[in-house]
C-alpha positions in Angstrom: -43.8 82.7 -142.9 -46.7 84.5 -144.4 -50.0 83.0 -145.4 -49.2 84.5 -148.9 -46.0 82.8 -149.2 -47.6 78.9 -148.6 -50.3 79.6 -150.6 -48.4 78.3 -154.1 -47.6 75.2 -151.5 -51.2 74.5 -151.1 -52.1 74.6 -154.8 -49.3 72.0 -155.6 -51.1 70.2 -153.0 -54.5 70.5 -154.6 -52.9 70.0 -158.5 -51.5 66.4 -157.2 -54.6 65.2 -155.6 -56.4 66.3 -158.5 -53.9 64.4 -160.9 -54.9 61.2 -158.9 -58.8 61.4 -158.7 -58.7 61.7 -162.8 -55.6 58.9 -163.0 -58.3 57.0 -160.9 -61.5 58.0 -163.0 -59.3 57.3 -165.9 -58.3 53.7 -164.9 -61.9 53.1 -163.9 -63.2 54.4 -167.0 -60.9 51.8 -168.7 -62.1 49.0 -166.9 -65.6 49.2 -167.5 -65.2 49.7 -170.9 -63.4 46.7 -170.9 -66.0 45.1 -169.0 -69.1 46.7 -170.9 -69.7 43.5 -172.9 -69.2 39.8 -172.3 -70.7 36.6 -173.5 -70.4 33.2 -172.8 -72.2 30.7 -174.8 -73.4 27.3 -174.2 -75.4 24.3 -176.4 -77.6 21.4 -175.9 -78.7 18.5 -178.3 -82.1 17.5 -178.8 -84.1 14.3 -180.6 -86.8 17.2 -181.6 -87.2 18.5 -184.7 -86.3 23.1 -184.6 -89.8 23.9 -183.9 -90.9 21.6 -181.3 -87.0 22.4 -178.9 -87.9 26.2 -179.1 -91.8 25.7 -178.1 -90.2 23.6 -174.9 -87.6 26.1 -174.7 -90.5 28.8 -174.2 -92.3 26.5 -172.0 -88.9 25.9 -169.6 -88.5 29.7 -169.4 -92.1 30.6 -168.8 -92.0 27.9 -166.2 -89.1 30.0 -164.5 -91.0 33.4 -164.8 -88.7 34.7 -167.5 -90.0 37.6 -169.4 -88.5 37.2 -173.1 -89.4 38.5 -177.0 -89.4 36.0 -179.4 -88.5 35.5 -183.2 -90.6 32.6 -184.3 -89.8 32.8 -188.0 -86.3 32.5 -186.8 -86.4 30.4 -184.3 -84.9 32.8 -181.5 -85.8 34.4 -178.3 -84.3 37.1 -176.2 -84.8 37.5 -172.4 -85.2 41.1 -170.8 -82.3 42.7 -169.3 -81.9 41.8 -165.3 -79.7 43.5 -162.7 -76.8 41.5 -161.7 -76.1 42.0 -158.1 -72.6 42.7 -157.2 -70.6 46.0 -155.6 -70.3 48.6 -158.4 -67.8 51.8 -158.1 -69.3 55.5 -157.5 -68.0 56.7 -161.1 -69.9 54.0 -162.7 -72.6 54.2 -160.8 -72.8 57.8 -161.7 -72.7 57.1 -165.3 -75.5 54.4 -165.1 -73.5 51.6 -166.1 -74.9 49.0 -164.1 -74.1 45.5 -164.0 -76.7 43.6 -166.0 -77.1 40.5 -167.9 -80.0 38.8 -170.7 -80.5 35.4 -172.6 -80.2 35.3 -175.9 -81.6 31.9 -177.9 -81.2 30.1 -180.9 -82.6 27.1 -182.0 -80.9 25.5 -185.2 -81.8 22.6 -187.1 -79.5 19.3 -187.4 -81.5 17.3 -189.5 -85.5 16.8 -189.0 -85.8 15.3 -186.2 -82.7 16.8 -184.1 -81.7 20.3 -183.5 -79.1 22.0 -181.0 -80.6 24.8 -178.0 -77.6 27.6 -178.5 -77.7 30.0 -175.4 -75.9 33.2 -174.9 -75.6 34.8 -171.9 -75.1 38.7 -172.5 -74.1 40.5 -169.7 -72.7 44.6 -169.3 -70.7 46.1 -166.7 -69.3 42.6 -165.8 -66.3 40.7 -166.2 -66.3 36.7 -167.6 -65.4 35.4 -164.3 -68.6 37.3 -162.4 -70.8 36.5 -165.5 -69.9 32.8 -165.1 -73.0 31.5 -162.5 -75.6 33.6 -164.8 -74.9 30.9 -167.9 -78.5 29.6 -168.3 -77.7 26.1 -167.4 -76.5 27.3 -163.8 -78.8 30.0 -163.1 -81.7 28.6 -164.3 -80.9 24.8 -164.7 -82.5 25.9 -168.2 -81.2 22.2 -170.4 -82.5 20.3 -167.6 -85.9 22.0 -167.4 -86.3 21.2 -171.4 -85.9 17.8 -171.0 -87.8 17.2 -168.1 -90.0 18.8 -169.7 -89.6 16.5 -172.9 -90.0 13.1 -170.6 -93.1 14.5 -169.0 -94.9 15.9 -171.8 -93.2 14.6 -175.0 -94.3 16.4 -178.2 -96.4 15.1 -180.4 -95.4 12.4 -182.8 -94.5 14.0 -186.3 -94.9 10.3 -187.9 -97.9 8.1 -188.8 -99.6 6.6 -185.5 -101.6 3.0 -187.7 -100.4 0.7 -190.5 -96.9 0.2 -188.9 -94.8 -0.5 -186.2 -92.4 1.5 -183.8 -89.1 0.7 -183.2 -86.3 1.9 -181.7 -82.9 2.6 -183.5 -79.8 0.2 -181.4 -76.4 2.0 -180.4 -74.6 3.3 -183.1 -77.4 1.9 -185.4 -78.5 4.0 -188.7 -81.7 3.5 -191.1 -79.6 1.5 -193.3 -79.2 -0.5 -190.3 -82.4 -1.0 -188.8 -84.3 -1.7 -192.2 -82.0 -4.3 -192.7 -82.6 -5.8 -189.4 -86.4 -5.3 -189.6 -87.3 -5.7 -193.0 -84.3 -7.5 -194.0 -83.6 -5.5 -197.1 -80.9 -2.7 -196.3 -82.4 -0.9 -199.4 -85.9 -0.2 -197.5 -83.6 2.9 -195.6 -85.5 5.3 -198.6 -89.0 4.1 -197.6 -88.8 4.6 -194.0 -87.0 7.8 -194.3 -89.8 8.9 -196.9 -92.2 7.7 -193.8 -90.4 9.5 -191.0 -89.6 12.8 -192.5 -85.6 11.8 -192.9 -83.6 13.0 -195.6 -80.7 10.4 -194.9 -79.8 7.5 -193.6 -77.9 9.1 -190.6 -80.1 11.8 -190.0 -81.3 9.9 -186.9 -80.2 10.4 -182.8 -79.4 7.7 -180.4 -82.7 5.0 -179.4 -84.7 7.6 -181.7 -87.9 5.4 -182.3 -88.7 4.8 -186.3 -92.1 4.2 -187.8 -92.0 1.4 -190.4 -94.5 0.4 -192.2 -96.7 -3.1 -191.9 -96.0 -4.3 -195.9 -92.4 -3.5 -195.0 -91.8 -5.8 -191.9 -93.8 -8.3 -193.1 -90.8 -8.9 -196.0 -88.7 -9.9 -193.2 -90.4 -12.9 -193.5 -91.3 -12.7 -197.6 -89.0 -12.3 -200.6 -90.3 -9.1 -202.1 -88.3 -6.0 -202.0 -89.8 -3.0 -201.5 -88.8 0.4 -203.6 -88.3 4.0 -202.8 -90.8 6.7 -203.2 -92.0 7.2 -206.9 -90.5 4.3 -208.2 
């Protein structure tokens, strides 16, 4: 047989394998744009008023070393992108798409004196499952930093500090609640909302400590009632 007589053989050959490396590339191509974009989200409550969470949410990534921009106005930060380390395939690694992931936080307001930490874990180039151990409370323990962080240095007290008295709210206990059990007058809730910078009787958290006034505990033991704010 003649060399001119396989030669068609050869370039079936070559046409088949070359059907398979661009089935492959196309399959891979597929995958990583299904993988380009994942995020997992996670939240944590806090007995802090919005602006006082982010500014130990700042201090807890600092702490860590982790470059970020921030949003003040809105009460949001996002981290700088980071390599994620794990095996990535020649074609994607010829098109630069990189495994990589960032933080991206919200603070929001539940009332004035709680708010919710809302963390989203953005990562590119990665599937859910791999992007799983970079969720900030994993990687970088990030809701336990905050409130150490809270224990060790609390934030300052947004309340008066003289004329009054601390106390601290029982389980399942709301304003209406404690001023009747301190002041004996249910009504008083107004005052020491007024006082605390509340806006409702259940716009408290769990053992939250209330300011309440001197002339108002002292009617625990008297008959006048006090009144609300401009009345």
């Amino acid at each position: 047989m003649s060399f001119a007589r396989t030669l068609p053989g050869w370039r079936g050959i070559a046409a088949w394998w070359l059907a398979i490396v661009a089935s492959a590339a196309i399959v891979a191509t597929a995958a990583i744009a299904r993988a380009d974009e994942v995020t997992l989200g996670e939240e944590h409550q806090m007995s802090f008023p919005a602006h006082q969470s982010f500014l130990l949410t700042e201090d807890a990534l600092r702490g860590d070393g982790v470059l970020f921009d921030t949003n003040p106005d809105d009460l949001g930060l996002v981290t700088l992108w980071n390599k994620i380390d794990i095996p990535v395939g020649i074609i994607a690694s010829l098109a630069g798409n990189l495994p990589r992931y960032r933080y991206e936080v919200q603070v929001v307001p539940e009332g004035s004196s709680r708010s919710k930490i809302v963390v989203n874990v953005r990562g590119q180039n990665v599937t859910e499952a791999q992007l799983e151990e970079y969720r900030a409370s994993h990687k970088l323990h990030l809701f336990a930093q905050v409130d150490k962080l809270a224990r060790d240095y609390p934030p300052p007290a947004e309340t008066p500090t003289a004329g009054g008295v601390n106390f601290a709210l029982l389980p399942n206990e709301d304003l209406k609640g404690l001023a009747q059990r301190v002041t004996g007058n249910a009504g008083n809730w107004q005052i020491i909302a007024h006082d605390n910078g509340l806006k409702s009787p259940t716009d408290v958290a769990p053992f939250q400590t209330i300011w309440v006034r001197n002339g108002l505990v002292k009617q625990a033991k008297g008959s006048t009632a006090g009144s609300a704010p401009g009345q």
